[in-house]
C-alpha positions as YAML, in Angstrom:
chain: A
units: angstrom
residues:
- id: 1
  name: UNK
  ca: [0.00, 0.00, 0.00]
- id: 2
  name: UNK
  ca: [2.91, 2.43, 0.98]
- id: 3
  name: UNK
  ca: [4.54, 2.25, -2.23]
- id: 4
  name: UNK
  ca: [1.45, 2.59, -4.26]
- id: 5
  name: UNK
  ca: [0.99, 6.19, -2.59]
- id: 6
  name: UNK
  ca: [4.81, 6.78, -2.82]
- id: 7
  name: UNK
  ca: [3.86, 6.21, -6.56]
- id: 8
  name: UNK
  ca: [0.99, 8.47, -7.29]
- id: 9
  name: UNK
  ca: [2.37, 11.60, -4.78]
- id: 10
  name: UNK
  ca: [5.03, 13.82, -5.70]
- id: 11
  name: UNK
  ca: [6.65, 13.50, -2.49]
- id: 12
  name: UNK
  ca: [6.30, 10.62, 0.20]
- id: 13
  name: UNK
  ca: [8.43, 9.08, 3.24]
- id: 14
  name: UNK
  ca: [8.52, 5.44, 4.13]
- id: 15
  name: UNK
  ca: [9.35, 5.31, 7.57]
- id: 16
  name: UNK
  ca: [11.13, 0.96, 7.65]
- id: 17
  name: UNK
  ca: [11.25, 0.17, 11.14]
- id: 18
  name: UNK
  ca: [13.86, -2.82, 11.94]
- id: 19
  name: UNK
  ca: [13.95, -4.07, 8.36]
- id: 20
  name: UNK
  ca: [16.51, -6.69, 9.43]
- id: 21
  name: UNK
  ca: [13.53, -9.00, 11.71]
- id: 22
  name: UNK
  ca: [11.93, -9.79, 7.87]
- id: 23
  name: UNK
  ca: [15.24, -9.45, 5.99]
- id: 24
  name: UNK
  ca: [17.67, -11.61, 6.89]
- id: 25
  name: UNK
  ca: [21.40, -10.57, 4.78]
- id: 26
  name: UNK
  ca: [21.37, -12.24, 1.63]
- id: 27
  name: UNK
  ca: [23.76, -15.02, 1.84]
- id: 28
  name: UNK
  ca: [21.59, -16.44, 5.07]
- id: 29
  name: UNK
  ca: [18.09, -16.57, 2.79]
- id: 30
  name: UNK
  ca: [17.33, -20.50, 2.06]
- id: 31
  name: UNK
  ca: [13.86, -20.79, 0.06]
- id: 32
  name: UNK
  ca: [12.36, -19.20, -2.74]
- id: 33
  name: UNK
  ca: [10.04, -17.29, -0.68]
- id: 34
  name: UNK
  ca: [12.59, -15.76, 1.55]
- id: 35
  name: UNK
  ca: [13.91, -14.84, -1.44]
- id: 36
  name: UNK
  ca: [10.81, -13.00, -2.28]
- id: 37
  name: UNK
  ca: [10.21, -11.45, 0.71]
- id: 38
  name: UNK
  ca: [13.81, -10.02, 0.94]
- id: 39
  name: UNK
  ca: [13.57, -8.80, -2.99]
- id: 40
  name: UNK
  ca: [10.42, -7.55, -3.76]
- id: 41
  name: UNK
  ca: [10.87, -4.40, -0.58]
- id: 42
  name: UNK
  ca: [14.00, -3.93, -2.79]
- id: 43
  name: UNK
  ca: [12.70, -3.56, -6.63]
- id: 44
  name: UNK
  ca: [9.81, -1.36, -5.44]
- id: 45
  name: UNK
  ca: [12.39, 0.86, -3.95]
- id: 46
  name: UNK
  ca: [14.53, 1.07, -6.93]
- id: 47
  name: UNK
  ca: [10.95, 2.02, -8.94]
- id: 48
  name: UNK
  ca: [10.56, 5.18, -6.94]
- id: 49
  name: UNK
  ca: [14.29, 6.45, -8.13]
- id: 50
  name: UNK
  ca: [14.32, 9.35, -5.34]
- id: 51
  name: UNK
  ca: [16.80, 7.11, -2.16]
- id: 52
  name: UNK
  ca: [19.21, 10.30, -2.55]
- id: 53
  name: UNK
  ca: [17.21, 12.21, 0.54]
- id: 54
  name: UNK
  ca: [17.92, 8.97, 3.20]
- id: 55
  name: UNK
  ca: [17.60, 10.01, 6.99]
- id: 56
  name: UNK
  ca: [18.66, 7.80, 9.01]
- id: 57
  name: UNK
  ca: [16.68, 8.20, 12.31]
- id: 58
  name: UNK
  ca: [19.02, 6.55, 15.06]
- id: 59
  name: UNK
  ca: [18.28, 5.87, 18.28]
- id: 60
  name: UNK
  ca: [17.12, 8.55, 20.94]
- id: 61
  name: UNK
  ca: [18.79, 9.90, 23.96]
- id: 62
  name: UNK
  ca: [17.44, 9.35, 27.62]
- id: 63
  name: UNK
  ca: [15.85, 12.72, 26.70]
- id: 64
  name: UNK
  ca: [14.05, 11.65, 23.32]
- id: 65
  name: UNK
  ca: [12.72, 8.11, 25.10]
- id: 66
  name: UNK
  ca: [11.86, 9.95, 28.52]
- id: 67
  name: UNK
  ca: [9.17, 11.65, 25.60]
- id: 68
  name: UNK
  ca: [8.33, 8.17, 24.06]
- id: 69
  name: UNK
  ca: [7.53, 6.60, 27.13]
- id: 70
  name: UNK
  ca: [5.33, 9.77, 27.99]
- id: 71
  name: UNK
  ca: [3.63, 9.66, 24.41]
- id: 72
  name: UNK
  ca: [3.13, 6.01, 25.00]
- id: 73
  name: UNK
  ca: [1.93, 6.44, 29.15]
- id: 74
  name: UNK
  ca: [-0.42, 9.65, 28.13]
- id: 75
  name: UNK
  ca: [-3.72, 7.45, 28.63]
- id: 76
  name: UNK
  ca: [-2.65, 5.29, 31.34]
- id: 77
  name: UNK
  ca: [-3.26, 5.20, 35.02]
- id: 78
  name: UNK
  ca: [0.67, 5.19, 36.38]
- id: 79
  name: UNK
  ca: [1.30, 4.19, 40.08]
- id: 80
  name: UNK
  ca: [3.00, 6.94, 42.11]
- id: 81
  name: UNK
  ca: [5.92, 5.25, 42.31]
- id: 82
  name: UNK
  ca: [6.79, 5.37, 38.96]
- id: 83
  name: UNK
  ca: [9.55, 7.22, 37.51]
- id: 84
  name: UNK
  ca: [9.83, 7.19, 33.69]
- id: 85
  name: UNK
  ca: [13.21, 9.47, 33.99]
- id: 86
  name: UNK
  ca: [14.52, 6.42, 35.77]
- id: 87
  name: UNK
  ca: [13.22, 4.27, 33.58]
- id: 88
  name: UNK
  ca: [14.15, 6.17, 30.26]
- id: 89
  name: UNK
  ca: [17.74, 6.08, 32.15]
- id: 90
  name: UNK
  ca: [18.10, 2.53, 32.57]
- id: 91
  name: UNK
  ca: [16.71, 1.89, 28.85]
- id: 92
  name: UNK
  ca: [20.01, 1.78, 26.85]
- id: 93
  name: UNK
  ca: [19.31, 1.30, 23.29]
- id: 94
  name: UNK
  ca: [15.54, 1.76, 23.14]
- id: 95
  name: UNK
  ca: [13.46, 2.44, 20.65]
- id: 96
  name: UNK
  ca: [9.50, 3.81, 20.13]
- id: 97
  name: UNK
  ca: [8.27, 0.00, 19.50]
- id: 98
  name: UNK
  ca: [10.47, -1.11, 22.77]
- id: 99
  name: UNK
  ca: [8.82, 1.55, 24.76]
- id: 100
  name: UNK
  ca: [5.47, 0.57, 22.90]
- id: 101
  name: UNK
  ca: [5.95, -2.98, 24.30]
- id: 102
  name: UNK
  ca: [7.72, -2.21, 27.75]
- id: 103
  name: UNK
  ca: [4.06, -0.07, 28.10]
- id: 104
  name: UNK
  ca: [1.93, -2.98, 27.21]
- id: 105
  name: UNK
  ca: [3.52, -5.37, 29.30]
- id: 106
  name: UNK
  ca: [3.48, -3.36, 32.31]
- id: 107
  name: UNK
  ca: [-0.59, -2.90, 31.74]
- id: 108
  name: UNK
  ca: [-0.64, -6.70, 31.18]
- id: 109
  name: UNK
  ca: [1.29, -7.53, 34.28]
- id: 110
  name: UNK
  ca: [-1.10, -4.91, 36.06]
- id: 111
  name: UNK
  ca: [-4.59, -6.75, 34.38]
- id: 112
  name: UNK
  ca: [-2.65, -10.23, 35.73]
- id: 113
  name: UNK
  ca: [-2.40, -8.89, 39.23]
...
């Protein structure tokens, strides 16, 4: 769907999130359908002929996922005890989907309880 609007709009962003978890390098693909999976994401991008502007996003600072976990925590009931900056501190390496799951856990281990 992304690439058919990437195809009819001047300008468009595809935002690939951990590409690597569906693409495994080349040389480790066995089947044909592997194959496929890992190839097609390719020739579509090689249709749209504009991979000149890439941004690569990174990942953020204790700052920038102190404000993920807040985007992701805005609707939920927290415990006074919690401290995202403490959290976001001890979170080396996150990203917006970890923070996305750390969140849903933690309301799963609360509906458990």
């Amino acid at each position: 769907m992304s690439e058919m609007a990437a195809e009819n709009n001047a300008l468009a962003i595809i935002f690939i999130n951990e590409i690597d978890s569906i693409a495994p390098k080349r040389e480790k693909t066995n089947g044909k359908v592997e194959c496929q999976v890992i190839f097609q994401p390719l020739t579509l991008m090689d249709r749209l002929q504009a991979w000149s502007n890439v941004v690569d996003i990174g990942i953020p600072d204790v700052t920038g996922f102190l404000e993920i976990l807040r985007i992701h925590t805005k609707n939920m009931k927290l415990a006074d005890d919690v401290d995202l900056k403490k959290i976001a501190a001890g979170t080396h390496c996150y990203v917006g989907s970890d923070a996305a799951s750390l969140c849903s856990e933690a309301a799963m281990q609360q509906i458990r309880e």
